[in-house]
C-alpha positions in Angstrom: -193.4 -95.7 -32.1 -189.6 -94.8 -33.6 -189.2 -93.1 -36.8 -188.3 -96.2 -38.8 -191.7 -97.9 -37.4 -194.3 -98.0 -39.4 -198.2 -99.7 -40.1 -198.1 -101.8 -43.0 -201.6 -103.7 -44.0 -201.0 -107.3 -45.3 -203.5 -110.1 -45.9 -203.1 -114.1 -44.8 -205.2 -116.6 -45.4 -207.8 -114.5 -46.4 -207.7 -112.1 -43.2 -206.3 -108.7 -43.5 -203.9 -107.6 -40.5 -202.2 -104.5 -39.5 -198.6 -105.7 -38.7 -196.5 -102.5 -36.7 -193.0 -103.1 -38.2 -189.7 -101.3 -39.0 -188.9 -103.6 -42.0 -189.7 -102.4 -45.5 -193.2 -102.7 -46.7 -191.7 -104.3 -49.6 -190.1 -107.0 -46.9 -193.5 -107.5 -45.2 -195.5 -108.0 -48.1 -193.0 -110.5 -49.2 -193.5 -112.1 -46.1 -197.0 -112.4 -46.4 -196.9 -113.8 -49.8 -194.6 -116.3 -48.8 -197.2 -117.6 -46.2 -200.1 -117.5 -48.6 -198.0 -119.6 -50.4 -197.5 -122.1 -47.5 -201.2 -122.1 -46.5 -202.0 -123.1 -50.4 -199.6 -125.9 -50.4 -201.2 -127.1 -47.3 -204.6 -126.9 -48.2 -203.9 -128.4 -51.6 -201.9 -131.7 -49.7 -204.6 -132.3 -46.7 -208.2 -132.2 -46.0 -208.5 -130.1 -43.3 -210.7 -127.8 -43.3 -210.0 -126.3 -39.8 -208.1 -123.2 -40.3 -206.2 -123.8 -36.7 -205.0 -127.7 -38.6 -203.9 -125.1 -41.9 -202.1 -122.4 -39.9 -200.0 -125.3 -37.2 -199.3 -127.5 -40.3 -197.9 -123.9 -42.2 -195.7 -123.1 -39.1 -194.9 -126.7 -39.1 -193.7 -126.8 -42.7 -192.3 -122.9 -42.3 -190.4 -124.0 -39.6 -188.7 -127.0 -41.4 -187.8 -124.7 -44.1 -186.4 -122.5 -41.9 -184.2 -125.2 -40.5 -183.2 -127.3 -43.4 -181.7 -123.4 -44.1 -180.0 -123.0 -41.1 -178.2 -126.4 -42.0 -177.3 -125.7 -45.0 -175.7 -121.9 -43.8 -174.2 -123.9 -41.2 -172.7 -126.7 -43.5 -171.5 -123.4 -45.9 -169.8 -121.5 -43.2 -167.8 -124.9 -41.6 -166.8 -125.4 -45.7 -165.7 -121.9 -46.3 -163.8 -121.9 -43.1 -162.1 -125.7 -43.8 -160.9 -123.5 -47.0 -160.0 -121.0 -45.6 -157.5 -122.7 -43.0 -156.8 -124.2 -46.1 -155.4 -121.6 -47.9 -154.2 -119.6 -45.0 -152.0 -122.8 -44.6 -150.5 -122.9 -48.2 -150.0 -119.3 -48.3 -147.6 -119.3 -45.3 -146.5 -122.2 -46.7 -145.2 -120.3 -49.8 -144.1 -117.4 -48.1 -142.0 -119.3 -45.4 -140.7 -121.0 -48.0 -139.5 -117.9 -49.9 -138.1 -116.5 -46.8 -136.1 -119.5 -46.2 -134.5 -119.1 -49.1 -133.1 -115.6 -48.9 -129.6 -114.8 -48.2 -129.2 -113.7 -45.0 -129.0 -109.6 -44.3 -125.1 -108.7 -43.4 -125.0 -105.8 -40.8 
């Protein structure tokens, strides 16, 4: 185990595990949280009460989220470099323009 490893306790769905991580514990218990929160929604939306049906539907709506966020980053980056070019564009623009406009250097 590195230095930056560490054993970091965390409960899911009722069970306690023992997770081996390098992430803050902080991170992890976040983590955790976030799937306790998952497991609730499902169990609050179906009547399942097999806890394999709870944890594939939680990695099913986990994963969704996961990629509805990968979209959106994705959508974000293509807009921020459309503006970008954009910009990059107007600003040589302006400074071609300037230069045009000077007198020319006598030697």
């Amino acid at each position: 185990m590195s230095k930056k490893e560490r054993f970091v306790e965390i409960k899911v769905f009722g069970q306690t595990y023992t997770v081996k991580t390098d992430a803050e514990e902080n991170h992890i218990q976040e983590v955790a949280r976030y799937v306790n929160e998952k497991v609730d929604e499902v169990l609050k939306k179906t009547k399942s009460v097999s806890t394999l049906n709870v944890a594939i539907l939680t990695a099913l709506n986990i994963a969704d989220d996961l990629l509805r966020e990968k979209a959106k980053r994705l959508a974000l980056l293509k807009e921020v470099e459309v503006k970008s070019k954009d910009l990059v564009e107007k600003i040589e623009m302006r400074i071609g323009g300037k230069e045009a406009g000077k007198a020319p250097v006598a030697g």
